[in-house]
Every structure is written in C-alpha cells, then in structure tokens.
N, C-alpha and C positions, 0 to 999 in steps of 0.2 A: 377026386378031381378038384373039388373045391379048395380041399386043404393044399394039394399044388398050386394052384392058383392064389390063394393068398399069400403061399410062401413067396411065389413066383412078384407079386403085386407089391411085397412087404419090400424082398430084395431092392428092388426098382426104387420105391420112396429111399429106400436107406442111401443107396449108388447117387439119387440124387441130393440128398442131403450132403451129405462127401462131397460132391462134385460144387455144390454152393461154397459149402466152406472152404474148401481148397481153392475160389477162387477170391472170394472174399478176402482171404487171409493172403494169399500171393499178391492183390491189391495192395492193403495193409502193408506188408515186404516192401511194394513199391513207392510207396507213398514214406516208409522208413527210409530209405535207403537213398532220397530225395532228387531223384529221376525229374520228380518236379514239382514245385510248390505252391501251397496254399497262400492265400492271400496274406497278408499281415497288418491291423489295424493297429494305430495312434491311440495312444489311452491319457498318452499326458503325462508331465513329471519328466520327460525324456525317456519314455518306456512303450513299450508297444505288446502286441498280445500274438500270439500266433495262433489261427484257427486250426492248426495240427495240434495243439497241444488238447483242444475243445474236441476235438474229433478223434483222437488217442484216447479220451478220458470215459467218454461213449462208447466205445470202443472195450473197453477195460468195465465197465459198469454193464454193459449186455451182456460180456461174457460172465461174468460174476455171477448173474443171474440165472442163465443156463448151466455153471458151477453150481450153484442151488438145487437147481433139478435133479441134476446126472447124481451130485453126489460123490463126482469123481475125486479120488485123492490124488495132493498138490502131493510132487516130491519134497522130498523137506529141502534140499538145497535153494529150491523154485520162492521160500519165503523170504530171501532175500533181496527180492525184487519189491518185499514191502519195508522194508529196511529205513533205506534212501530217503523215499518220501513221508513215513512216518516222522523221523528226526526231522526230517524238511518243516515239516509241517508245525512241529515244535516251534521251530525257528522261525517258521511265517508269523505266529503268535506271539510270540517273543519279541520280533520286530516290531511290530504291527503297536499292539497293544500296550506292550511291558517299555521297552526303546524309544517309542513314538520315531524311528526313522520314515522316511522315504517309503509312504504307503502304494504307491503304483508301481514304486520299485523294488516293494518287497515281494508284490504277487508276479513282478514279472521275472526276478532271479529263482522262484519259485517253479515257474510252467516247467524247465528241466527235469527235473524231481518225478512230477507228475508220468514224464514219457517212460521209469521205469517200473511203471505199474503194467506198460504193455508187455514186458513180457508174459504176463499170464493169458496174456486172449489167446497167441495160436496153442499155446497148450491143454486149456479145456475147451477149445473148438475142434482140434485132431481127434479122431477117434482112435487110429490105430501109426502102428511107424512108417508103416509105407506110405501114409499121406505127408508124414512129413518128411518123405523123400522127393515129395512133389516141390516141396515150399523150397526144398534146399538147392532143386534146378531151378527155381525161379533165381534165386540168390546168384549164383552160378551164370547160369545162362546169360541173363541180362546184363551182369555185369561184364561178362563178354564183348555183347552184342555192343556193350556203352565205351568201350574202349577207341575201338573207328571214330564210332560219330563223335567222341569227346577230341579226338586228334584233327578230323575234318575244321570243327568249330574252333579250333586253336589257327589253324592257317587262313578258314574265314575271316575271323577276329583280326588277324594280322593283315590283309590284303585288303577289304571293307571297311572293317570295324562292327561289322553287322553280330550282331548276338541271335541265333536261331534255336539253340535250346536251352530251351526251359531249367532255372536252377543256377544260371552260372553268370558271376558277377566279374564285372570288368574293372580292375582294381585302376590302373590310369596305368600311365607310362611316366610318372612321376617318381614313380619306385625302381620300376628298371630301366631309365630311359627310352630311349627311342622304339623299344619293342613291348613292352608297356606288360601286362600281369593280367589272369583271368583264372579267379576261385569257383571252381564246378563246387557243388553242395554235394554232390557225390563224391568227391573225392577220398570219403573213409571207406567207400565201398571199393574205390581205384586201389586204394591200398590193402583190402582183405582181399580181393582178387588177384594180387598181383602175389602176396604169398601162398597162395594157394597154389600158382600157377609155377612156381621157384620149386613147391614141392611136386607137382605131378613130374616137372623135369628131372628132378632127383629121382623120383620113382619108376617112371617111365619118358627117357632122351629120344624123343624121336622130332620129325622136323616143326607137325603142326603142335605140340609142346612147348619147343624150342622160340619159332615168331610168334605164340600167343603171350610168353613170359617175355621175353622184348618187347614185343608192343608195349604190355603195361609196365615193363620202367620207363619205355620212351615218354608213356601219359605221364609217369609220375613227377620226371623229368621236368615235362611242359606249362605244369601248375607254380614253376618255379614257391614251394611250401621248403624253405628248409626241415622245419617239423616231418613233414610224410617223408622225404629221404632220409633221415635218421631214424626214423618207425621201421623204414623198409629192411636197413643193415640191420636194427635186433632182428625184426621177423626174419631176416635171411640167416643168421648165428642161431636163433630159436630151433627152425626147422631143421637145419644144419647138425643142430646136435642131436633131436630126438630121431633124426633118420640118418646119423651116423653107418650103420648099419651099410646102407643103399650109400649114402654119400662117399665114403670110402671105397666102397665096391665100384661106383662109376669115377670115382677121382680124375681117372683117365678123359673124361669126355668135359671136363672143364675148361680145356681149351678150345673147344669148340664152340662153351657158350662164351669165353673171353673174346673168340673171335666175334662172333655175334654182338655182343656188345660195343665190338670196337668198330665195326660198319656204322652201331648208330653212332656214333659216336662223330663218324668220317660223316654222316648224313646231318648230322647237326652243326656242324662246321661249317656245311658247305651251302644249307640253308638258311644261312648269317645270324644264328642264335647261338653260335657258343660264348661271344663277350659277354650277356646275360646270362646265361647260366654260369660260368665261370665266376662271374661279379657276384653273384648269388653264394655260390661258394662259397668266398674269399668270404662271406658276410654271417659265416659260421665260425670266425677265428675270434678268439679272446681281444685282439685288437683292433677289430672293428668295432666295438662298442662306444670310441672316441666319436665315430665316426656315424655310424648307422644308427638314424632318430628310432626304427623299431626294437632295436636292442637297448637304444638310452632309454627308451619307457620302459622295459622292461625292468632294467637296474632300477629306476627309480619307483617302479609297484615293489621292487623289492626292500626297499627300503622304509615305504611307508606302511606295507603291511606289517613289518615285523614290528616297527613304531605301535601300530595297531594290536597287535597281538600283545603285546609286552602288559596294554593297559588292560586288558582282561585274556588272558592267558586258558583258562580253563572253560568256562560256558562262551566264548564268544560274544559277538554284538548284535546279534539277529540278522537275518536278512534286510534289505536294501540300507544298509547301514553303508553311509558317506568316509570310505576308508583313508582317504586324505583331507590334505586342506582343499578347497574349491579353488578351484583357477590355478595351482601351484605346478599345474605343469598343462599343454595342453593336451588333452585328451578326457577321456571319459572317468568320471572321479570314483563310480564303481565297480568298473570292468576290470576283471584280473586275467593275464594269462598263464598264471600259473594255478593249476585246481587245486593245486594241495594249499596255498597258500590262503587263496577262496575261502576254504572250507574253514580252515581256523580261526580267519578272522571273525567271518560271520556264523559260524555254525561248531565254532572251538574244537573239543577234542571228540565231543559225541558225533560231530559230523567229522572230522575226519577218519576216526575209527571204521565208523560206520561206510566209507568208501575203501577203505583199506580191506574191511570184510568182503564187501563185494567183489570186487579185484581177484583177490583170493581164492574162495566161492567159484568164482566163471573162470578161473583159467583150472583150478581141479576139477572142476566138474567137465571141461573140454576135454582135459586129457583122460578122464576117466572112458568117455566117450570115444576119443579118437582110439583107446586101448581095445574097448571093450567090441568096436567095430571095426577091427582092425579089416576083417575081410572084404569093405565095402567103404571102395575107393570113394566112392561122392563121400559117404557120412564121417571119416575117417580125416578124408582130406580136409573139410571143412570144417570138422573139430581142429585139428593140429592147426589149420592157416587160424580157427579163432581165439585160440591159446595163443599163437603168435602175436597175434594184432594185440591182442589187450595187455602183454607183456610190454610189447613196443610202444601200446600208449600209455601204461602208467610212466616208462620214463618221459616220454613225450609230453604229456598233460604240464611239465614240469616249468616250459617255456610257449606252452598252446593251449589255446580254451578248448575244452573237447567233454568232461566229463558234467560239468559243471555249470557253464555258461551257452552253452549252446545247445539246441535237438541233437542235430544232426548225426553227430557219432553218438548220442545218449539214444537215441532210437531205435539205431542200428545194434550196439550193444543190446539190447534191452529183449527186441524179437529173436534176437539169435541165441540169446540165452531163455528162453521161451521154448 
C-alpha cells in the first residue's frame, strides 16, 4: 500500500512537472512568435537593447543547467544552434576590441545571435514527444486564432487609426498613399501558418481547410510585405512538390481554390484596397527601382557593401562596423537588408558559412522529421510547412532582414528548431 502510494504521489509530482514545462515553454513559443512584445530600451550610439533578447538568454542559461542535471543527450544536429553565436561572438570581439568600431552597436547587432541559443531550452525542458505535440498546437493553434484578429485590426487601423494589438507598427500612408501600411511582428508566424494550411488543403480539401488557407493569404495580403508574398510562392512550389503525390491526385480541386481566391480578390476590390496592393505589386518589377526610395536603398546597400567586402574579403570587419560613408544616403549607415551580404561584410566568410550550415542543418533535419512522422498530421505537417518557410527565406533574406538583423524570425526559427 505504501509502495502504491508513493508510486501513485511520484506520478502526480512527475504530471505536474510536465504540465509546468509545457506551460512555461508554450509561453516561451508566445513570446517567440511575438504575439506581443517586451519593452525595448535606448542604450545610445543609435542602438537599443531588447529585454527578449535578456530574457531568451535566462531562459537558455536555466535550461543548460538542468541539461547538467538530466544529463540528457543533445542530438548532434541540435549543435548547431551554437554555431551562429559562437562565430557571433568572435566577431563581437573582433569589433569591439581588435576594429575599435561602433561599441553599442557592436553588442546591439549581436542580441540576434544570442536568440539562437533558444532553441535548446524547449528540448531539454520536453521530457518525452508527446509533450512536444503540445508546444506544436500551441504554434498551430494560435496562430490560427491570430489570423481574425490580425484582419479585424487591419480595418480598425483603416476606419480609426486606432492600434489595439499589441506588436504591430503603423508604417504611415506615406508608403502606400492614402491607405497607409501596418507590420504585425508576427507576421513570420502569418507566413508558417499559412503554408501549413496550403498543405492540410492539399492533403485534406474540405471547406473549413479551404476559408482557413484563404483567410491567411488574405492576412498576408493585407501586411502589403512584398518579401512574405514571395516567401509564400517558394513555400507554395516547396510543398507542392514534396506532396506531389496528393497534389496531382486532387489537381482537379484547384479550381475550386482558384475560385476561392478569386471572391478575395472581388472582396478586395470592392473594399477599395486593390490600387494599394496592386501599386505594391507593380513595386516588385526591375523598373521600379528608378522610382521606389525602398528599392534605391536597397541598390545602393548593395553597392556599398560589396565596396565593403572587396576591402577585407575573408575575415570581415567585425560587428557594428560603419559599412558606408556616414550621411551618403539617408538611412541607417549599418543596417542591411540583405543577411547574406550582412554576414560578409561584418562576419566575412566564417559567418556566412556558418548561416549556410544552419539553413541547411533545419531544413534536413525538417524533412527528416516530416518523413519519419509521416503518420501524424500535426508533427508532419509542421515539419514540411518548416522546411518550406526556411527555403522561402533564405531566398527572401536576400532583399529582408530576417536572419540577422532582427528577433523576430531568428526566434521563431530558433524554438522550432528546438
């Protein structure tokens, strides 16, 4: 009796421990996935510091430490995650000390680095796979649930101006005219969800399938990002071909999402937003570059980085290294939108390599996973949509900050590879 009773008492502590970390870590998820955000403080220099990146780091340091305990073995693919900010970390040195560049803007090009150290918390906090079938409905679910109210706050935005959630910036109507622009911080999460949801339709056409993958083109749509609409065509060709199989076999039911598509379409028309997104459009052609100030910054980072690169070609300039002349154009004299180009200037060829591995690394290691689970549509699915996404952003990265210069998508990569 006794000995049941302690087994009975042990289970219970155990149920509860699970049931902490599974909430803790779906936190974690939410807080990646940036639902909504932590404060951000002025450090000076023109740099600022983000308390996600101080809270990721704690985060990644408790777990480590309970990694101590357990003793659990890391997968070897999983050492990749210390990759990134190892070389990072070189290069914070390098700048800092060896370059004398731009010291608050060497630790602040730095905190990204830092976010892919999280993928190791939810995997020595998971005890077993069906908890992290938990984390993978959180992923799922939410981002679901964030699709409405992301659409809601788009027609708020346009009839008020009022902003009610949390995470999403109001770019001005100076870029689209008269209906004016709004970046949700979630938006990389709008784009794993929406190829996820491209492939349950391929897999399973039925109607609630059908309006949940229209809904998120119409969100994706609505962020007017050219970048995430060119993310979404690879991840739609990505999935496209690894489920060949299914996609040929329903061929026939494509015209039913063409039609679906074409009502939003008639709905976006007729809710006086097609000359902006249209203009949008038109602002993804090789001849708009005469014309579109964010495409001439773009040509012209490209031209001063490669000036950049040319003078130290091999080891780079270290981080917060000033990659143009100051004032030579207006904008920000360190900010890149291109990662690859980032990476070489400041971080040469050990950093770019070193992002080329990872890349690599997280989309075999997806599809090993989407193979190996083939049976179980959540784990399956959301393998394949994450193989997708990181496909569609290394091209993407190529004219968007995403790997490099920002949390956001480095976050979200970061626990999902986790």
């Amino acid at each position: 009796m006794n000995v049941d009773s302690s087994l009975t008492a042990g289970g219970t502590i155990m149920k509860k421990r699970v049931s902490r970390s599974i909430v803790l870590i779906a936190f974690f998820f939410i807080l990646a996935m940036r639902y909504f955000t932590l404060p951000i403080v002025k450090i000076g220099g023109g740099a600022s510091l983000r308390l996600d990146a101080f809270l990721f780091f704690f985060l990644f340091v408790s777990s480590l430490f309970v990694f101590l305990m357990r003793r659990k073995e890391i997968e070897r693919e999983l050492l990749f995650a210390f990759l990134l900010p190892g070389v990072g970390l070189l290069y914070l040195g390098y700048g800092y000390f060896i370059a004398h560049n731009d010291a608050h803007r060497a630790f602040f090009e730095y905190q990204p680095f830092m976010f892919y150290l999280s993928a190791m918390f939810p995997l020595i906090l998971l005890r077993v796979e069906t908890d992290a079938e938990y984390v993978l409905k959180v992923i799922v679910y939410s981002g679901l649930a964030y699709l409405p109210i992301l659409l809601l706050q788009f027609f708020i935005l346009k009839m008020t101006g009022i902003i009610f959630l949390p995470g999403v910036e109001d770019i001005g109507k100076e870029w689209l005219g008269a209906t004016g622009r709004f970046v949700p911080d979630a938006q990389d999460v709008v784009l794993l969800v929406s190829i996820y949801l491209y492939w349950k339709v391929v897999r399973e056409l039925n109607a609630r399938n059908l309006i949940a993958a229209v809904l998120s083109v119409v969100a994706l749509l609505l962020t007017y990002s050219r970048g995430l609409w060119l993310s979404y065509v690879i991840g739609f060709v990505f999935v496209s071909w690894h489920e060949k199989r299914f996609f040929l076999k329903r061929f026939h039911t494509l015209p039913l999402l063409a039609a679906a598509c074409g009502a939003v379409v008639i709905f976006i028309y007729m809710s006086g937003l097609s000359d902006s997104i249209l203009h949008r459009f038109g602002m993804m052609s090789t001849s708009a570059v005469s014309t579109d100030m964010s495409l001439k910054w773009r040509v012209y980072e490209i031209k001063e980085a490669i000036r950049a690169i040319e003078a130290s070609p091999v080891i780079g300039h270290g981080l917060g290294y000033e990659y143009h002349r100051p004032f030579a154009f207006v904008s920000d004299s360190f900010y890149f939108h291109n990662n690859y180009l980032f990476l070489l200037v400041k971080m040469g060829l050990p950093g770019f390599l070193a992002m080329l591995a990872f890349i690599v690394v997280f989309i075999k290691t997806a599809l090993a996973v989407y193979k190996e689970y083939a049976g179980n549509n959540l784990v399956s699915g959301v393998a394949i949509a994450s193989a997708a996404y990181m496909t569609a952003m290394s091209f993407a990265v190529m004219a968007r900050s995403a790997f490099v210069t920002t949390t956001n998508t480095v976050a979200l990569i970061s626990v999902i590879f986790g």
